[in-house]
C-alpha positions, 0 to 999 in steps of 0.5 A: 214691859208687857208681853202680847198673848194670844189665846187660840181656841178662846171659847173651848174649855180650856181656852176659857180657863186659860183667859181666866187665869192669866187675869188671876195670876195677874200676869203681865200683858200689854195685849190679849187676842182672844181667837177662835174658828169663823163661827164664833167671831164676835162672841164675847169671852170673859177676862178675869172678873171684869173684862170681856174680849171679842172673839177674832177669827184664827185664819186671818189674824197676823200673829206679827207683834205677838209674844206668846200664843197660848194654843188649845184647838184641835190637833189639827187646826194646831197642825196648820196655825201654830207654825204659822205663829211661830215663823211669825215670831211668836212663840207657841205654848201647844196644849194639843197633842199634835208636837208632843213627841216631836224631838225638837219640841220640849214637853214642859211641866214646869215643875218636874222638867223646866230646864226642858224649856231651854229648847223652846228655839228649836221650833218656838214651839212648846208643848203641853202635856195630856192632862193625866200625864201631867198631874202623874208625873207632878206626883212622880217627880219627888218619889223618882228623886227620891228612891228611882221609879223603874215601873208604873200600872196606873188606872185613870178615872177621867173626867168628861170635861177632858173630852170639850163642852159638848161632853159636858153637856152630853153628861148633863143630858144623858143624866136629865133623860133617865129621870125623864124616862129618854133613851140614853141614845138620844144624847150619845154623841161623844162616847161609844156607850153612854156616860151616865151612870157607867164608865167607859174603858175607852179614850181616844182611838184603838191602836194595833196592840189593844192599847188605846192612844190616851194609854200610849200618850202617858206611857210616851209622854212620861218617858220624855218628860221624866225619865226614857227608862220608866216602865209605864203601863196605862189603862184610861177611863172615862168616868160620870164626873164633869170635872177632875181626873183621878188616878189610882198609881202602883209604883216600883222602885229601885230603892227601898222607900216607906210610906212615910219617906214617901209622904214626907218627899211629898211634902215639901215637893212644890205643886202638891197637896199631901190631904193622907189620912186613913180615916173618913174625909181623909183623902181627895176626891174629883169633886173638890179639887175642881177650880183648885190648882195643886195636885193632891195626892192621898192614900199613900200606902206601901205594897207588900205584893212586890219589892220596894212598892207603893201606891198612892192616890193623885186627883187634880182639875184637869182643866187647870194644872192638867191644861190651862195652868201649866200652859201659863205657868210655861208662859211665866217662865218663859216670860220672866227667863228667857224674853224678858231678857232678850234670850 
């Protein structure tokens, strides 16, 4: 039998994403709603190759009879809805950042933490990561088993893509307009300075010590996925790319661990791609990971600055497994272990 999904913010990026690969994937659906604010009712989004679904208005829909609701809005409109849906009966899988460190909310990255998910009764709410923790902790996992990670100084090059379509076209627009000889400022409306052509020390707002919210949400959201006693100390920048997030990671370990323990750990961990050659082309870049579900890891190499160190390379498509997929690999899971058996 069929689940019935629900698709809450279906026209945003990740709600695009979301409906295109619940189709790839072929996973299971008796139903999809596609849902979005007033102003978009009666667009049309795409289902896969094929189907298109019509946009009804999140406000007034009844989530009665629905299964999953896969939730990527703003904070905000999650705030109010995804409650809503889950006194319903439904059951929520949040990609905002409005439930993430509610301790009665599991934070899921299926492969790092899926025993997590037993808790989705709590609430019948799940959450999914910041989409740079998610691909950080993918990686982290297999080397924590491994050796015991105690800190981590990771620099992000993130994507514009991760801050919505208008971002995107931001980029595009600030790019066109230096040819054309236009200021910068008449296409600056999502960042502080401009995109292109530079980057941008500076995601989310400002907190009280100087750290920015996108740096405490990987530091926090690593803690609670991975491990409470990792030391996690985050610097996020918005980097010229329409697509893909980068991350340049310097680990400390507990144990001694090499290069090659750590590539081979790598390896055989389900969710990555080891591409580590020190040669050219051997190592990946934002540009080809985008569209591609693994989280690659490159550049794999001992640092001889501090006992028991390593840094490595980790790139993946922040749309993807950084939103969109592990939300429906949440819903897999939750699907194929707890409702279709009745849990």
């Amino acid at each position: 039998m069929g689940i019935r999904y629900a698709v809450v913010g279906a026209t945003g990026n990740v709600g695009r994403e979301i409906l295109q690969i619940l189709a790839e994937r072929e996973v299971p659906a008796d139903d999809v709603t596609a849902l979005a604010s007033a102003r978009s009712v009666g667009a049309e989004v795409s289902y896969g190759e094929d189907d298109v679904l019509e946009v009804a208005e999140l406000a007034g829909f009844d989530f009665n009879g629905t299964d999953i609701v896969l939730s990527s809005p703003g904070a905000q409109v999650s705030a109010e809805h995804s409650p809503r849906a889950a006194a319903a009966g439904a059951v929520v899988i949040d990609n905002t950042s409005c439930f993430r460190m509610d301790p009665d909310v599991p934070l899921v990255v299926p492969e790092v933490n899926p025993e997590a998910l037993a808790d989705w009764r709590n609430r019948g709410i799940i959450a999914n990561p910041n989409c740079s923790t998610i691909q950080m902790v993918v990686a982290l996992k297999p080397l924590h088993d491994l050796a015991t990670i105690n800190r981590v100084v990771v620099s992000t090059h993130q994507s514009v893509s991760g801050a919505g379509k208008s971002a995107m076209d931001e980029l595009f627009n600030q790019t066109k307009g230096i040819y054309m000889n236009k200021p910068e400022t008449d296409f600056q409306e999502n960042f502080t300075k401009p995109i292109a052509f530079n980057v941008i020390p500076h995601i989310d707002s400002f907190m009280e010590d100087g750290t920015t919210k996108e740096e405490w949400k990987m530091v926090v959201e690593t803690k609670k996925i991975l491990d409470p006693a990792i030391r996690v100390h985050a610097t996020c920048v918005r980097v010229p790319v329409f697509i893909g997030h980068a991350e340049a990671i310097n680990l400390e370990f507990e144990f001694s661990i090499s290069a090659d323990e750590a590539r081979a750990a790598l390896r055989e961990a389900p969710g990555i791609v080891l591409l580590d050659h020190a040669a050219d082309e051997g190592y990946v870049t934002p540009a080809e990971c985008a569209g591609e579900d693994p989280v690659y890891v490159s550049r794999v190499r001992e640092d001889p600055t501090i006992e028991n160190g390593l840094s490595i390379w980790v790139v993946a498509d922040n749309l993807r497994k950084g939103a969109a997929l592990n939300t429906v690999q949440i819903a897999e899971m939750l699907s194929r272990d707890y409702l279709d058996h009745g849990i």
